[in-house]
C-alpha positions as CSV (number, residue, x, y, z in Angstrom):
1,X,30.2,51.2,-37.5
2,X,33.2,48.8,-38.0
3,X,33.6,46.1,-40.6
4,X,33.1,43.6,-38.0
5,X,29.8,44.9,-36.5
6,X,26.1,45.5,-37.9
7,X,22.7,46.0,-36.5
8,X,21.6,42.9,-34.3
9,X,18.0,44.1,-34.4
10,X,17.1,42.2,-37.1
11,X,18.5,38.6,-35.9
12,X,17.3,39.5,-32.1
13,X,13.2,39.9,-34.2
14,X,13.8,37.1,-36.3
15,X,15.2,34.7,-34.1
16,X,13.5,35.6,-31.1
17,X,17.1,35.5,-29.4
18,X,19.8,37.7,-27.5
19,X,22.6,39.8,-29.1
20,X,24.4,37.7,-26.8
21,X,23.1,34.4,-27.5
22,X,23.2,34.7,-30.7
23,X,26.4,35.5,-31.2
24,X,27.8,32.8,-28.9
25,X,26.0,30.3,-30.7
26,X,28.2,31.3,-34.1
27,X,31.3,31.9,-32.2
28,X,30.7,27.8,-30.9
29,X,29.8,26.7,-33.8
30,X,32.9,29.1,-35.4
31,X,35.3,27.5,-32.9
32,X,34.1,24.0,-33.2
33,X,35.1,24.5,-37.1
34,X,38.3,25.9,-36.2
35,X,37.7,29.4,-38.0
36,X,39.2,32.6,-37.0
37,X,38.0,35.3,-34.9
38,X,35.7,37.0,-37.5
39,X,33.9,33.9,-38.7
40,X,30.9,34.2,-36.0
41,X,30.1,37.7,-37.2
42,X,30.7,36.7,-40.5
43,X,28.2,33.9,-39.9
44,X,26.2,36.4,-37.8
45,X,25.8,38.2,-40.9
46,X,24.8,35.7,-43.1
47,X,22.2,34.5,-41.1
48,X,20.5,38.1,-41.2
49,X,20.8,38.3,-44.6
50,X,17.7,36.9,-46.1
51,X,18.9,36.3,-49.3
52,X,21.6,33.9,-48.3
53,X,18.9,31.6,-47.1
54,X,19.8,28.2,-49.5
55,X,16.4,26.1,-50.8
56,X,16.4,23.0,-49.0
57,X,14.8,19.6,-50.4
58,X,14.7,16.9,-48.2
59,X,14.3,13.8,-49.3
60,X,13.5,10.1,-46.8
61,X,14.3,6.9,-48.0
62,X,14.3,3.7,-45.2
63,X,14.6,4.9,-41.5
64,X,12.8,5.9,-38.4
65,X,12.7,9.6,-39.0
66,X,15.0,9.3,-35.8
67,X,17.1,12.3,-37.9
68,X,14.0,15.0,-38.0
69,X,12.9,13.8,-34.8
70,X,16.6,15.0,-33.1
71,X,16.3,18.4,-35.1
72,X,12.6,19.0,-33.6
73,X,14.2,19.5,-30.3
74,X,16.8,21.5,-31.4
75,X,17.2,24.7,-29.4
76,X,19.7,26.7,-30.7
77,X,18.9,27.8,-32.7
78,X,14.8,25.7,-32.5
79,X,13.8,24.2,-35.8
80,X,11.0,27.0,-36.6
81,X,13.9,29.2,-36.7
82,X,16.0,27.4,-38.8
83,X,13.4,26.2,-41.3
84,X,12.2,29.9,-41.3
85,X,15.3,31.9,-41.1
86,X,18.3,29.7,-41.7
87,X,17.3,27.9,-44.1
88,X,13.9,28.2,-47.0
89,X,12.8,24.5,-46.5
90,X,10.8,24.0,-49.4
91,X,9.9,20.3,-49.4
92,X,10.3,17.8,-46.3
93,X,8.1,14.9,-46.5
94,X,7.9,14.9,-42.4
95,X,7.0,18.4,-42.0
96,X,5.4,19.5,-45.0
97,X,1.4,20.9,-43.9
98,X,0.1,19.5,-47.2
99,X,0.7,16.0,-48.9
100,X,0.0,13.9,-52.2
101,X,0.8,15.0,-55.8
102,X,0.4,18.7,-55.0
103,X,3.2,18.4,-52.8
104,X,5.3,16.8,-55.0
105,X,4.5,19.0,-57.6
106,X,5.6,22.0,-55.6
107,X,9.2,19.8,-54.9
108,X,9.5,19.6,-59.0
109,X,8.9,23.5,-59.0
110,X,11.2,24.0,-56.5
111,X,13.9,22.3,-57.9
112,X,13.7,23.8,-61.2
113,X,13.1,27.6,-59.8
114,X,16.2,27.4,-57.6
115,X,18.3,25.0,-60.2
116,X,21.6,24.8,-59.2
117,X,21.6,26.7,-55.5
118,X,19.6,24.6,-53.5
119,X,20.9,22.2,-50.8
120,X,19.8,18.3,-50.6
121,X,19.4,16.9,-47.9
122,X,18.9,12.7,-47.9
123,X,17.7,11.2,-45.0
124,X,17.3,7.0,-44.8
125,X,18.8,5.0,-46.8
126,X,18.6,3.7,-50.4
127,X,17.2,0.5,-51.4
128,X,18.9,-1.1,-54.9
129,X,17.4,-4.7,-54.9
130,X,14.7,-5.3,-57.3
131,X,14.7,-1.7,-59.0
132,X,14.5,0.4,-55.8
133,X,10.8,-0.6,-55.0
134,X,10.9,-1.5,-51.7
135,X,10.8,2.9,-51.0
136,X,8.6,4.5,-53.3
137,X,7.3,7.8,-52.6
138,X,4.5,9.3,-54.3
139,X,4.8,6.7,-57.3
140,X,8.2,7.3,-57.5
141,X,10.9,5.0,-55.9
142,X,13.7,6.4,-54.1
143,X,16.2,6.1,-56.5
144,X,14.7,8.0,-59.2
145,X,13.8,10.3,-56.6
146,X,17.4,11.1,-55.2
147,X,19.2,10.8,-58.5
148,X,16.4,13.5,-60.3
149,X,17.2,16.1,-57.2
150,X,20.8,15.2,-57.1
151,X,21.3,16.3,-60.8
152,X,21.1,20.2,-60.0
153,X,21.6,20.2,-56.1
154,X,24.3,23.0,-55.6
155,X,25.5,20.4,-52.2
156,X,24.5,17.0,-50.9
157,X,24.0,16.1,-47.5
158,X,23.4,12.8,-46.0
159,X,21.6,13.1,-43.1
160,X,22.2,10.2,-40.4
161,X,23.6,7.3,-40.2
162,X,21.0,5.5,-42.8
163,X,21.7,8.0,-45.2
164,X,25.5,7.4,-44.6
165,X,25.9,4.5,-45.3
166,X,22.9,2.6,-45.2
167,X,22.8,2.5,-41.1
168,X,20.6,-0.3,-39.7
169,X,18.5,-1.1,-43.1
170,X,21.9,-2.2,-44.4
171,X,23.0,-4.5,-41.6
172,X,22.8,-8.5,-43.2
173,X,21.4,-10.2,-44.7
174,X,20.4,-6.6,-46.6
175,X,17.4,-8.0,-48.5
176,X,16.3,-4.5,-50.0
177,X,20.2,-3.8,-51.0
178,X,20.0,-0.5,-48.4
179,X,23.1,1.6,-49.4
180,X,24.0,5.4,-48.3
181,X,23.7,8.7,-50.5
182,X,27.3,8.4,-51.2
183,X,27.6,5.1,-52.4
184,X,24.6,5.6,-54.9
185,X,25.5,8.9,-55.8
186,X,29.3,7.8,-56.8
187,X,29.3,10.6,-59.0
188,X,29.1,13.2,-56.3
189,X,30.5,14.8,-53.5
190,X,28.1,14.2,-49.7
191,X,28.5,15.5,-47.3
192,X,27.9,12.6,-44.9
193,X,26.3,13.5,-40.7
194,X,26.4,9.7,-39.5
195,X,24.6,9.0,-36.1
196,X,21.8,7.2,-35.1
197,X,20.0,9.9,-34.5
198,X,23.0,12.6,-35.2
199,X,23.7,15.4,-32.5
200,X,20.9,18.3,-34.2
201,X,24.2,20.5,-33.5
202,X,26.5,18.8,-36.1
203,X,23.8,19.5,-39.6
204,X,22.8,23.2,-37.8
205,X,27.0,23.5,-38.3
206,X,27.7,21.9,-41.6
207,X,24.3,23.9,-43.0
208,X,25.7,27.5,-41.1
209,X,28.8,27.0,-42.7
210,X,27.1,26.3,-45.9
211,X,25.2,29.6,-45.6
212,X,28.0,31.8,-44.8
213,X,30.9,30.4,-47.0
214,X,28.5,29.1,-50.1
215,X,30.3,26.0,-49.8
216,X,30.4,23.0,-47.5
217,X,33.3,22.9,-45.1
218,X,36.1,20.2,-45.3
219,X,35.7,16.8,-44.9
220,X,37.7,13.2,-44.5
221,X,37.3,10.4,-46.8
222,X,33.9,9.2,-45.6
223,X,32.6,13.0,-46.5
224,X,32.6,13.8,-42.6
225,X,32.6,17.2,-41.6
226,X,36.1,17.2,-40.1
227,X,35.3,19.3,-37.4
228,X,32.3,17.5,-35.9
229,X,34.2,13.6,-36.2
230,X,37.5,14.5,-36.8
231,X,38.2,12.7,-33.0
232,X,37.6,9.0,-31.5
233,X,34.9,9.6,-28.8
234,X,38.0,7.6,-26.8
235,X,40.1,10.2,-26.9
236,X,37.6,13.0,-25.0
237,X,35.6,10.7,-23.3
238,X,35.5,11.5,-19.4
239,X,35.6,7.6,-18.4
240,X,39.0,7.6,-20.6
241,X,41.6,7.8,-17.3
242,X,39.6,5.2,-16.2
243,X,40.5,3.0,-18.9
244,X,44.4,3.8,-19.2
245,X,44.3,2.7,-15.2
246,X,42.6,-0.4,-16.3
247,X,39.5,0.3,-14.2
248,X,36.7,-1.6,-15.5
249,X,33.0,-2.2,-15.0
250,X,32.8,-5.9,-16.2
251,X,28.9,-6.2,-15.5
252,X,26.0,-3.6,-15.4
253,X,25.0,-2.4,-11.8
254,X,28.4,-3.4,-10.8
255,X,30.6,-1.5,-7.9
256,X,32.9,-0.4,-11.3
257,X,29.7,0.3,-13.0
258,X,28.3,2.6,-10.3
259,X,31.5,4.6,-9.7
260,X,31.9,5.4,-13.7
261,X,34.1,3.0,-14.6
262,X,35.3,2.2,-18.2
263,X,32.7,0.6,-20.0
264,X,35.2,-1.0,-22.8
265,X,34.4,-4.4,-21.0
266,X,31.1,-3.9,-21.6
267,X,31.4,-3.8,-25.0
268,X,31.9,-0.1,-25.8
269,X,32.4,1.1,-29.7
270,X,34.1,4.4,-28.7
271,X,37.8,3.3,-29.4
272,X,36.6,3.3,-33.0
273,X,34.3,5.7,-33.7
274,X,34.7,8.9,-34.4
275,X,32.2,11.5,-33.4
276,X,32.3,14.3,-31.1
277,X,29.6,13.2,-28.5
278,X,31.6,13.7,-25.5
279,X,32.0,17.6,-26.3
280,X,27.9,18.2,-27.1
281,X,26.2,15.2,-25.6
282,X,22.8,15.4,-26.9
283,X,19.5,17.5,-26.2
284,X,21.2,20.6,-25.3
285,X,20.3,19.9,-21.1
286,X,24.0,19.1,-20.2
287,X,24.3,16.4,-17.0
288,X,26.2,13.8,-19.2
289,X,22.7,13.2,-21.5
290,X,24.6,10.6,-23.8
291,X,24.7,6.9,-23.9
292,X,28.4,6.8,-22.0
293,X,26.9,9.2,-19.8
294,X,24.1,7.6,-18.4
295,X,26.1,4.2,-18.2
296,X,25.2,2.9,-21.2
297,X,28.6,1.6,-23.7
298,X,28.8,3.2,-27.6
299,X,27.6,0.7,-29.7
300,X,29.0,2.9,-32.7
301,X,25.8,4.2,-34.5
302,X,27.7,6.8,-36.6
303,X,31.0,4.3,-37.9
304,X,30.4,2.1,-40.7
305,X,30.9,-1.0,-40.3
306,X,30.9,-1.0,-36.6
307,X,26.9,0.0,-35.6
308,X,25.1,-2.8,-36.4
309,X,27.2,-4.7,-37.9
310,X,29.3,-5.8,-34.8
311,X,28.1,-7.2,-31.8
312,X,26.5,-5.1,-29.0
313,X,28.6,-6.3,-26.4
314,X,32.0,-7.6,-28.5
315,X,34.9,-5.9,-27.4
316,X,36.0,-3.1,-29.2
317,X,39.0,-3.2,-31.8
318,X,40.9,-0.2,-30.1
319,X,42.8,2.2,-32.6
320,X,44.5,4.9,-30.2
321,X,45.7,2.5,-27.8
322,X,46.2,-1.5,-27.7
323,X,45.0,-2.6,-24.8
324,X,47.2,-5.6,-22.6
325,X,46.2,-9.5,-22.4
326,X,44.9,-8.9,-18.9
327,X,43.4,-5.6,-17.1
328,X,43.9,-5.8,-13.1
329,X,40.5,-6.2,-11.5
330,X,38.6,-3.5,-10.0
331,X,39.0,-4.7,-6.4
332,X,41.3,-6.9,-5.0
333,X,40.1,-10.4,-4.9
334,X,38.0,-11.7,-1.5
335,X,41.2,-13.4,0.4
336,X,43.9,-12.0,-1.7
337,X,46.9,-11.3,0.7
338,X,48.6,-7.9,0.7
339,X,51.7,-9.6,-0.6
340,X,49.8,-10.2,-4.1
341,X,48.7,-7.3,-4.2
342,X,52.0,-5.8,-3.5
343,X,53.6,-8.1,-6.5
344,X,51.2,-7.7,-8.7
345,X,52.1,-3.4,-8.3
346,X,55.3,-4.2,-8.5
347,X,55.1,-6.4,-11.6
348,X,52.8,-3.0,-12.6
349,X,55.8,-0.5,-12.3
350,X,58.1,-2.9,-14.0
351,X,56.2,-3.2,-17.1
352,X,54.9,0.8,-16.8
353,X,59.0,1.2,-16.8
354,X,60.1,-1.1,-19.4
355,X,57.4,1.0,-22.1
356,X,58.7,4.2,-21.1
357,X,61.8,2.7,-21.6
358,X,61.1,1.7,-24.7
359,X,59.3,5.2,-26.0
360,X,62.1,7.0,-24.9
361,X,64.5,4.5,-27.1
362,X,62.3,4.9,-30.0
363,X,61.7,8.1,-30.1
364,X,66.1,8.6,-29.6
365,X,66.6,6.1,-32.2
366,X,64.5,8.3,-34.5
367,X,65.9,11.5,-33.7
368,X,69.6,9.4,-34.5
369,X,67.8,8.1,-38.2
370,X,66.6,11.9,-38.9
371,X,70.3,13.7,-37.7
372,X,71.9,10.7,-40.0
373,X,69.7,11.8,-43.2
């Protein structure tokens, strides 16, 4: 058998799924992370190695359980399988069967059995104001909580926008002082899977990657996974032609709205936030199942400082692209002669000529600066 192959049996029992299936799943997620060829069976592997299978606690502060709710309908692979086979979750206080101090007791023995190799995982955010006590759980408030499994966690994760950076428990006036993992845990490194809920498909990555590799993979200065939000949904969003013609819907159920317009008018977020929702959507049943996809504008769930914190319907402050003073309207105005139209396309080329013009000047004038050093 060669180095790159081994018996599928196992994963096809386990995981109740295809050779095939299987192994496209890795090489997506493999591919999404921007790993070489070998990386799905190396993850392939992993994954049918017991052993490998990290100790999970998982910890909720304030939040809607909007995070576990997304991974429940998870299909690939479906949360049974990854709390069973990916991962050993030992404490979740969604999902656990039992409850009260025996469960809690069972986190503690967790924690000190697998000190040092097992993953955290913190979802909801963490309230400061008044010594933590607007979240306690089981006597204990969520600060104690998250900083007594933080000590010996071998990697942090921040589960959704709350646990980000505080999400919508954060917005003001912030009378519980809701902050994210990160900025409570200023002594660590998390891992941080914004989203209100995130895409299930972006944790399943980080936590393959964690499996396979024993380490999480790289991330930006907000402790993003670079390959799940290392892009502006503006830049792969289908609707995105729509907005460099400076087509528009201005109004829902209007005729720009129905014909898929750009919904930037409508108050859109996606010029600045970064997430990869155009590439997954959401719930694994394709057809454009995301909120630009059903006609719905970004409001910016997974960028600080932009989801609930801005106003739904302000326009947003674009970062790939400055948009001009004035966008030409859909349609043509009821009575406008064809000789404004005709100027104002005219006027269009002009100014479409004088920016090339200009780009192609710049980019001269620094080819001429870099010859002259």
């Amino acid at each position: 058998m060669a180095d790159n192959e081994f018996d599928f049996s196992a994963i096809e029992t386990r995981l109740g799924v295809s050779r095939r299936t299987f192994l496209k799943f890795c090489t997506g997620v493999a591919a999404s992370l921007g790993l070489g060829n070998n990386a799905a069976y190396a993850m392939a592997e992993a994954v049918a190695d017991r052993k490998k299978r990290p100790p999970v606690i998982w910890l909720h502060g304030q939040e809607c359980t909007g995070p576990t709710e997304a991974l429940l309908r998870s299909e690939q692979p479906s949360l049974e399988h990854l709390i069973l086979d990916l991962i050993s979750l030992d404490y979740h206080q969604t999902l656990d069967a039992g409850a009260g101090h025996r469960v809690e007791e069972i986190k503690r023995h967790a924690m000190q059995e697998h000190k040092g190799k097992y993953l955290l995982v913190v979802e909801g955010a963490i309230p400061l104001a008044q010594n933590g006590i607007f979240c306690k759980i089981g006597g204990q408030t969520m600060t104690d909580a998250t900083r007594e499994a933080a000590e010996h966690a071998a990697a942090i994760v921040a589960y959704g926008s709350c646990a980000s950076w505080g999400g919508v428990q954060s917005a003001s006036p912030n009378p519980t002082g809701a902050v994210g993992a990160p900025q409570f845990l200023t002594d660590k490194t998390v891992v941080t899977i914004p989203g209100c809920p995130p895409n299930p498909a972006n944790f399943i990555g980080t936590v393959l990657f964690f499996v396979t590799y024993g380490k999480l993979p790289p991330i930006d200065e907000k402790g993003r996974p670079k390959w799940a939000y290392g892009r502006l949904i503006h830049e792969n969003c289908y609707r995105r032609p729509h907005f460099d013609a400076g087509r528009f819907a201005t109004e829902f159920g209007d005729e720009g709205h129905r014909k898929g317009y750009c919904l930037y008018k409508l108050g859109c977020k996606g010029p600045e936030t970064y997430n990869n929702c155009p590439s997954l959507e959401f719930n694994n049943v394709g057809g454009g199942v995301w909120p630009i996809g059903v006609g719905h504008p970004c409001f910016g769930c997974s960028e600080q400082g932009t989801g609930f914190h801005k106003a739904l319907f302000s326009l947003s402050d674009v970062k790939t692209h400055t948009p001009p003073n004035a966008f030409p309207t859909i349609d043509a105005r009821e009575g406008a002669s064809s000789a404004t139209v005709a100027t104002a396309a005219v006027a269009g080329v002009a100014v479409g000529a004088a920016l090339g013009a200009s780009a192609v000047a710049g980019r001269k004038l620094g080819n001429r600066d870099a010859d002259q050093e």
